[in-house]
C-alpha positions in Angstrom: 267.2 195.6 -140.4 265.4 197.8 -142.9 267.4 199.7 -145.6 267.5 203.4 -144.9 264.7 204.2 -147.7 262.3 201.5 -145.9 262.6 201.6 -142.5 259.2 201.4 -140.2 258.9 201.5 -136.4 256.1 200.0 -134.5 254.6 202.7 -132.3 253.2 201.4 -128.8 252.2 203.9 -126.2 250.3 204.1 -123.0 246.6 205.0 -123.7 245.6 206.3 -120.2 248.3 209.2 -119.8 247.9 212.7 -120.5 252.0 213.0 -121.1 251.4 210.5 -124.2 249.8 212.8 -126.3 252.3 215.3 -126.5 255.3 212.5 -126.4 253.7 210.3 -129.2 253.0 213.5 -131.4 256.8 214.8 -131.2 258.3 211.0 -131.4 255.7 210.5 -134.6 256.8 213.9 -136.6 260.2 213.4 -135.7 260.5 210.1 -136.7 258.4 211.3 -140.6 260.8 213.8 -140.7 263.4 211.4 -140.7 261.9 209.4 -143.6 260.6 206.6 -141.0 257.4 204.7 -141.4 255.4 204.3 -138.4 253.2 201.4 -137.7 250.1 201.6 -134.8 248.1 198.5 -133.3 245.1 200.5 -132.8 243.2 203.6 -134.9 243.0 205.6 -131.9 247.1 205.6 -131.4 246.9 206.6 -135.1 244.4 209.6 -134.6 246.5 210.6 -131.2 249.8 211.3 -133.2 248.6 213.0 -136.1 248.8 216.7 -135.8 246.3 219.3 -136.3 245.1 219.0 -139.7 248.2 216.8 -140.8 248.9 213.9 -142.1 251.6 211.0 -141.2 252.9 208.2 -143.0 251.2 205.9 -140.5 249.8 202.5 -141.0 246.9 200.8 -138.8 247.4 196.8 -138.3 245.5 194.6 -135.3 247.1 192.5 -132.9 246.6 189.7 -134.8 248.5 190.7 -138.0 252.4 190.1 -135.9 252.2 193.9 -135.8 256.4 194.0 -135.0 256.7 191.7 -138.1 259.2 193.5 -140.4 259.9 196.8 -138.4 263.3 197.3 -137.8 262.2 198.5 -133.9 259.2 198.5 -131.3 259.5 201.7 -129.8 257.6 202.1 -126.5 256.1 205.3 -124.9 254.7 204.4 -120.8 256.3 202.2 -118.2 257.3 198.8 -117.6 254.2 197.5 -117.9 253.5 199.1 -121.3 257.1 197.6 -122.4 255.9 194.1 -121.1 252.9 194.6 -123.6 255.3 195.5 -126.4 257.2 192.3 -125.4 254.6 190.4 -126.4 254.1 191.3 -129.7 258.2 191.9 -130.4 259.4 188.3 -128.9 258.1 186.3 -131.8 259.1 188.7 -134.5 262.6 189.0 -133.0 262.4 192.8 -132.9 264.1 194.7 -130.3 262.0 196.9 -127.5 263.3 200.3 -126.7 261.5 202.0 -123.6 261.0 206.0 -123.1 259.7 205.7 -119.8 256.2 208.0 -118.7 255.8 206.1 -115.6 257.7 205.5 -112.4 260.4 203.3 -112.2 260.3 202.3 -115.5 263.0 199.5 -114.6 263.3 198.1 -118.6 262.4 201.2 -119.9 266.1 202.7 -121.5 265.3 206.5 -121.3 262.7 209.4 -119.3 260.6 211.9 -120.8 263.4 214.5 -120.8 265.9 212.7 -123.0 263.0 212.1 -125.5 264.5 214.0 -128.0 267.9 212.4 -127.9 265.8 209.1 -127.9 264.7 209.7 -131.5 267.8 211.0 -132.5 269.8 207.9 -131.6 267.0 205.5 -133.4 267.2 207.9 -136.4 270.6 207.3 -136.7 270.5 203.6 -135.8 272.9 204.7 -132.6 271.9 201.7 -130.2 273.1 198.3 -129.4 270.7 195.3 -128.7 271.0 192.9 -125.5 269.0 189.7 -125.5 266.8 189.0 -122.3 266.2 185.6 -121.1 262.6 184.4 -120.2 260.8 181.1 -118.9 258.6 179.1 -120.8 255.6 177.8 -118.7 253.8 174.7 -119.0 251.0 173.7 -116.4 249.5 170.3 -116.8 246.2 168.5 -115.1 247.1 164.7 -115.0 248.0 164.1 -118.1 246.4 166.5 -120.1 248.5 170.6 -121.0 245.9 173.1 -119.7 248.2 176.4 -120.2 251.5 176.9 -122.2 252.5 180.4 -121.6 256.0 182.6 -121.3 257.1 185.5 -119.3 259.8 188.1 -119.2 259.8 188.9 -115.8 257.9 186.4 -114.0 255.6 183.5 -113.2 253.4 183.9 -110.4 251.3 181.0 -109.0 249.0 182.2 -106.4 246.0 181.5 -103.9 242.9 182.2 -106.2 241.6 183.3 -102.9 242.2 185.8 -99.9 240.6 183.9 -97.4 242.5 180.7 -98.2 246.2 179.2 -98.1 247.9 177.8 -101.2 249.7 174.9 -100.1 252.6 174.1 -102.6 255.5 172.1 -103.5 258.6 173.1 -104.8 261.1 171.0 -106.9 264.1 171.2 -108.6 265.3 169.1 -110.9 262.8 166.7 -110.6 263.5 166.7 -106.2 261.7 168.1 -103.7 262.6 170.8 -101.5 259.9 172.3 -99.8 256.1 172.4 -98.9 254.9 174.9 -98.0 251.4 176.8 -97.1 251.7 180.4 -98.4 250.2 183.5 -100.7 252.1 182.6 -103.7 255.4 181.4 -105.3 257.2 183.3 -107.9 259.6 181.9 -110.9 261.3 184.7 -112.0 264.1 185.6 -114.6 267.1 187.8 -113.6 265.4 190.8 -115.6 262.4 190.0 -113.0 264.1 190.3 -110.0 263.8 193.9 -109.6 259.8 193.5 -110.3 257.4 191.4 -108.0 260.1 188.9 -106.7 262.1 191.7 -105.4 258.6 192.8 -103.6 258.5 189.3 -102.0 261.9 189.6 -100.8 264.2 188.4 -103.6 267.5 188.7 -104.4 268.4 191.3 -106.9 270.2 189.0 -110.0 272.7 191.2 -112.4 270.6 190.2 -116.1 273.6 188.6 -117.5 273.7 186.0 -114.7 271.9 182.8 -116.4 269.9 181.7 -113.5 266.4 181.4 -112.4 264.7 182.5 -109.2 262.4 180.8 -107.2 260.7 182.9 -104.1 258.1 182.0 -101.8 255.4 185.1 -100.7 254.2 185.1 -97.3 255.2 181.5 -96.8 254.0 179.4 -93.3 257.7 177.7 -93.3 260.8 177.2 -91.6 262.5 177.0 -94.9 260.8 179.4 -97.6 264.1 181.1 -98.3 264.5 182.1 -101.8 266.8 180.2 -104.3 268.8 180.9 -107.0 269.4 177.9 -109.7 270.7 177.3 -113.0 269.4 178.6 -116.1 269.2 174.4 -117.1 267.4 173.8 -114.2 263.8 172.4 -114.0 261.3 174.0 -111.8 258.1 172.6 -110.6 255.6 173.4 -108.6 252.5 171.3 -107.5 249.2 172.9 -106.0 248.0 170.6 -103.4 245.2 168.2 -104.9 243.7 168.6 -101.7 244.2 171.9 -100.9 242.7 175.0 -102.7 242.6 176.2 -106.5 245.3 178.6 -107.7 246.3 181.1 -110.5 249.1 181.4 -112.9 249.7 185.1 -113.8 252.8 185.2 -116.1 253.8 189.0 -116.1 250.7 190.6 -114.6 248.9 190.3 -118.9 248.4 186.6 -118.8 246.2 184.9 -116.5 245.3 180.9 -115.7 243.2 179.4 -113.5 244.8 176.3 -111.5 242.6 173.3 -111.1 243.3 171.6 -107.3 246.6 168.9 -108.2 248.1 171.2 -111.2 251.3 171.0 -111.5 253.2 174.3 -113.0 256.6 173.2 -115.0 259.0 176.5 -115.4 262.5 176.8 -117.4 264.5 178.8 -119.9 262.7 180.2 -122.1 263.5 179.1 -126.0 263.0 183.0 -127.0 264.8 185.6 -125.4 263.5 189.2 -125.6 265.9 191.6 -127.3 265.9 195.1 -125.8 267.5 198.0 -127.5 270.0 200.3 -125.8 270.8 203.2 -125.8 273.3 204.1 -123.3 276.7 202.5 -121.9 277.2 201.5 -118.5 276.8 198.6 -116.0 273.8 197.8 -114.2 274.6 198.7 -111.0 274.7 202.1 -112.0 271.3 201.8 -113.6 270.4 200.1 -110.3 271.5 203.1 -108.1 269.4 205.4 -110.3 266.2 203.4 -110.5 265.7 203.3 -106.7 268.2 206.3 -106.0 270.4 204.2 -103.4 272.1 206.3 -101.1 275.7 205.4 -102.5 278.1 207.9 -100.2 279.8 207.0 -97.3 279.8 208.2 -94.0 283.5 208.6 -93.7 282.6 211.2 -97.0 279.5 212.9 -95.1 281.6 212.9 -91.9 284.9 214.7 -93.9 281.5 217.6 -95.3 281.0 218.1 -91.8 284.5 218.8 -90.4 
């Protein structure tokens, strides 16, 4: 981490939202104020934080440059899907990702828009504690040539290239088969995935600190297509039918592959976690409830209101 007289954040935000502006400006003078360098990917961020005839220490670098490189933090403003864009450029630097979510969910962001202020506070004073993430690495291989080497956070997704067609599918483990399948897609996903797309599919919610990987079937034409849960050391494969109809490998909704007839799509544990930063205590059920606001009282307490 920085010393206190150099420290420099990387600034990613959601272009498309009217809330950024505001948010951005505030987190941007806040963070000068403090005696903290920020760092944009993209002019445009740079001219969207500066106020009104001001001027910010603020310096410009293109995704090419490892923008997170040296920063002590990638701090994101948007949803999840911003924060998986920030992944990408903070996994190989080792940098931690802290979230101040402008979107929905906003399942890996750590904070809302109303606690932005508390946000900067707590990165000004270096007042959060970093969890690593586990992720997959992805391989997919045409006979005996690599055609795509790719990693994900919260997911790989192989699916039917088109609507009209079936993919047809097999699934190993560990080098076994277990089932074949005809269906719309088949997701690999981490714990941290499985409150994103395999939890749309019908997955099992997975606590992050479990070391596992998920494997679950959409819309599959099977008596078995149950998900599975295996171990983080465990091999997944899955072969597109050479027969059958081409495919696509989308590996957290940013990176996309198209899947010749007879590839065959190798998943495990990734050899680079992400590392998100957090900011408040508590176990993940309790972020859980929140998220999707689970009714969590029970009737014998709404029968004993009533009486």
């Amino acid at each position: 981490m920085n010393s206190s007289g150099d420290r420099e954040v990387l600034l990613i935000v959601h272009p498309d939202r009217e809330s950024t502006t505001g948010a951005a400006r505030d987190v941007a003078i806040r963070l000068a104020a403090a005696g903290i360098r920020l760092r944009v990917v993209d002019d445009e961020v740079r001219r969207l934080i500066e106020p009104p005839g001001g001027h910010l220490p603020c310096t410009v670098v293109t995704s090419s440059d490892e923008p997170a490189a040296g920063t002590e933090l990638v701090l994101v403003l948007g949803g999840d899907g911003t924060l998986l864009r920030a992944a990408e450029v903070a996994r190989p630097a080792g940098v931690p990702v802290l979230g101040v979510n402008l979107g929905r969910v906003g399942f890996l962001t750590e904070a809302d828009y109303d606690a932005l202020g508390e946000t900067v506070d707590r990165v000004v004073e270096r007042r959060y504690r970093i969890e690593e993430r586990m992720t997959v690495d992805v391989t997919v291989t045409h006979g005996d040539v690599v055609t795509a080497d790719t990693w994900a956070l919260n997911e790989a997704s192989i699916e039917k290239s088109s609507r009209e067609r079936i993919l047809d599918a097999l699934v190993e483990v560990d080098g076994r088969p277990v089932s074949s399948f005809g269906c719309d897609g088949v997701l690999c996903s981490t714990p941290t995935g499985s409150t994103a797309y395999a939890f749309s599919a019908g997955g099992p919610i997975v606590w992050p600190d479990v070391e596992a990987l998920l494997v679950v079937p959409s819309n599959a034409h099977a008596m078995f297509s149950r998900p599975l849960v295996v171990s983080r050391d465990s091999v997944i494969t899955v072969d597109v039918d050479p027969h059958g109809s081409s495919a696509v490998l989308t590996c957290d909704g940013l990176r996309h592959f198209d899947l010749e007839r007879g590839s065959r799509i190798r998943v495990v544990a990734g050899a680079v976690p992400v590392r998100l930063a957090r900011l408040w205590e508590g176990p993940f059920t309790d972020r859980l409830v929140h998220k999707f606001s689970l009714p969590v009282t029970s009737w014998r307490e709404r029968q004993a209101r009533l009486s």
